[in-house]
N, C-alpha and C positions, 0 to 999 in steps of 0.2 A: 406873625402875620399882620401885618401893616395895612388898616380897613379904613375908610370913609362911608359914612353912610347921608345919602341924600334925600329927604324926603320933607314935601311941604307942610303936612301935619304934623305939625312939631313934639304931641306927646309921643307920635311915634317914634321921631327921628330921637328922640333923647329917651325915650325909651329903651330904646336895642343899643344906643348908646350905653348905657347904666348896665342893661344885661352882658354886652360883650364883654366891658370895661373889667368883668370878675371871671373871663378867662384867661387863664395864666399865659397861653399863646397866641393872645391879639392883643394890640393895641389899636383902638380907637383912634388914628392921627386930626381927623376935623369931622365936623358935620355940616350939613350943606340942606337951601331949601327948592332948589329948582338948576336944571340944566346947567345954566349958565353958570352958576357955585359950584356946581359939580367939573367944569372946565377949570373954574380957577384954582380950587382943591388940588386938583391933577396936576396942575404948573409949577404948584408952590409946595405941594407936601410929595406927592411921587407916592401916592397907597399904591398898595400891590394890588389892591381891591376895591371895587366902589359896591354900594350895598344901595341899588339905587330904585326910586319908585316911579313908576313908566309915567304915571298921571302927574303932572306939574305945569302949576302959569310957567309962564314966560318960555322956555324950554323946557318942553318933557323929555322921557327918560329915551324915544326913539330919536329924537333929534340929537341929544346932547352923546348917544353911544357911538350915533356918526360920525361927529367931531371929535368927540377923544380917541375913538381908535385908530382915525386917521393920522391925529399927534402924537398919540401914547401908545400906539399898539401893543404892547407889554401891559401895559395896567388891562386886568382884568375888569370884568362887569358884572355884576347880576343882577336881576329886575327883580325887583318886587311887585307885584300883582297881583290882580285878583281874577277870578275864572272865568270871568265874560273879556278881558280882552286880548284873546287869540289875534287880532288883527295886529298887533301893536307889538304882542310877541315875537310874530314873526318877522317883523319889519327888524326888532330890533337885533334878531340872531343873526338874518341878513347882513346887520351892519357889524357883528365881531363880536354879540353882545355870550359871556360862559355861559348864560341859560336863564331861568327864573323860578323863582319862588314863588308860594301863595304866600299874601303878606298873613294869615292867618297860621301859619308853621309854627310850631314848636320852636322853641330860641336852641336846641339841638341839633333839630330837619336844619335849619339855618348857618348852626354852624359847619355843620356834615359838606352843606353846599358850599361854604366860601372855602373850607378844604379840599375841596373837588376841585373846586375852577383854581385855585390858585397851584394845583396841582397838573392842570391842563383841560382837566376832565369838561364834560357839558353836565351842566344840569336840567333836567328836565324833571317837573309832574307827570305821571303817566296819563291820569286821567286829563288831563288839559291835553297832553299831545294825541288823546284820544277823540276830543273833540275839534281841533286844529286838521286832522287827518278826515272826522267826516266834513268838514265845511269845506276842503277843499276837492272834495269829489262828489258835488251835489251835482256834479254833471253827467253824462250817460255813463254805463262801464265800457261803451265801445269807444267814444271819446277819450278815458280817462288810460285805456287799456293803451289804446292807439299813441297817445301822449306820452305814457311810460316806455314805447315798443322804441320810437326814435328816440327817446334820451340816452336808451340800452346801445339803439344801434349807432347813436353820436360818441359817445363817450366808451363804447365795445364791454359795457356792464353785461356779466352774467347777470340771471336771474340770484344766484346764492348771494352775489357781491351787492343787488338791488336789497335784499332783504338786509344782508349786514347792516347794509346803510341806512335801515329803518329803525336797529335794534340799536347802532350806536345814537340815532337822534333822538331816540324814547331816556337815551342817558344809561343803558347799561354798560356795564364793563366787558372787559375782554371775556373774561373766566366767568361772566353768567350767557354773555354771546357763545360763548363755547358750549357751554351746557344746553342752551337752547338747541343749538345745531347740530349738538351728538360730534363735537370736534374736540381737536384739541389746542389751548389759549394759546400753544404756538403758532399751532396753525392760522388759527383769528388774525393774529396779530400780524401773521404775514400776510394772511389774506387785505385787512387794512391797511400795510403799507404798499398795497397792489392800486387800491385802490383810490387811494391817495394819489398816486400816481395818474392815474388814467382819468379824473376828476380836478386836478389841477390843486390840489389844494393843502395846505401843509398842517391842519392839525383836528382834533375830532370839532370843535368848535366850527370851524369853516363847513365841514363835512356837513353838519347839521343846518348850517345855512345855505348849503348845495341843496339838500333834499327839500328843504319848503321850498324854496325858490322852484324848484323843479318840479313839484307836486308828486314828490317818492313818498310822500307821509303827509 
């Protein structure tokens, strides 16, 4: 697995640098200290991965996930972050970004995620997409009810395919969506490619950027 990692605090960036560097399936191809290196990384090396931190001069990590997905949309992303900025999070799944991390992870939680997303998957913190879900419904429940009733009646979402789409953006799998819903991971799984369908969107990544954007989560 072919990683970059981007980040302005240099003991960090060469930090996880050092840590990756001693798994047998990544290589480390550059390291980068803002946005704008994290574009030119993408140009000249081609990671499969960028390991990127949302806070940086010049271009942060929302701006610069704009720009490379738009270019590189095969190169994956994941943010590093920290728990106050749900704003910034969601801008940046919005923009194609695999999910994010707490920069405070385990170098395992870490690697688990970059084989997620390079695997397609989204990664998500529960507890951050727990707080992301109350801030966006500091508004009435009849508002927020009313809100969800036309997205359901725009896009022809049951209510089971709304929750799906809560369970995939918290970053679970098929086969724990299953268990949750008393189904079976065939089923899930066609049930998401239903859904996929009727949401416009081609992969769980997007799906998850449908639901904040929409206020499903």
């Amino acid at each position: 697995m072919r990683i970059a990692i981007v980040d302005d605090e240099k003991l960090i960036c060469e930090g996880l640098k050092i840590i990756f560097s001693t798994y047998p399936d990544i290589e480390v191809v550059a390291t980068g200290s803002n946005g704008n290196e994290a574009l030119k990384i993408c140009e000249e090396k081609k990671p499969e991965l960028l390991l990127m931190d949302i806070r940086m001069p010049e271009c942060n990590g929302v701006e610069a996930a704009k720009k490379i997905k738009k270019d590189f949309p095969d190169i994956k992303i994941l943010i590093l972050t920290t728990f106050n900025d749900t704003e910034y999070i969601q801008k940046a799944l919005q923009y194609g970004a695999s999910g994010y991390l707490l920069k405070d992870s385990s170098p395992d939680v870490i690697y688990d995620g970059i084989k997620a997303a390079i695997s397609g998957n989204i990664v998500i913190n529960p507890e951050v997409a727990k707080t992301m879900l109350f801030e966006n419904h500091e508004e009435t429940e009849e508002r927020v009810l009313k809100t969800l009733q036309e997205i359901q009646d725009e896009y022809g979402l049951s209510q089971k395919e709304v929750e799906i789409i809560r369970l995939v953006s918290e970053g679970l799998s098929n086969k724990q969506i299953a268990y949750k819903q008393g189904l079976s991971e065939g089923t899930i799984k066609n049930n998401i490619s239903v859904i996929f369908d009727k949401t416009f969107v081609s992969d769980r990544t997007q799906l998850a950027a449908f639901a904040f954007k929409n206020g499903i989560v």
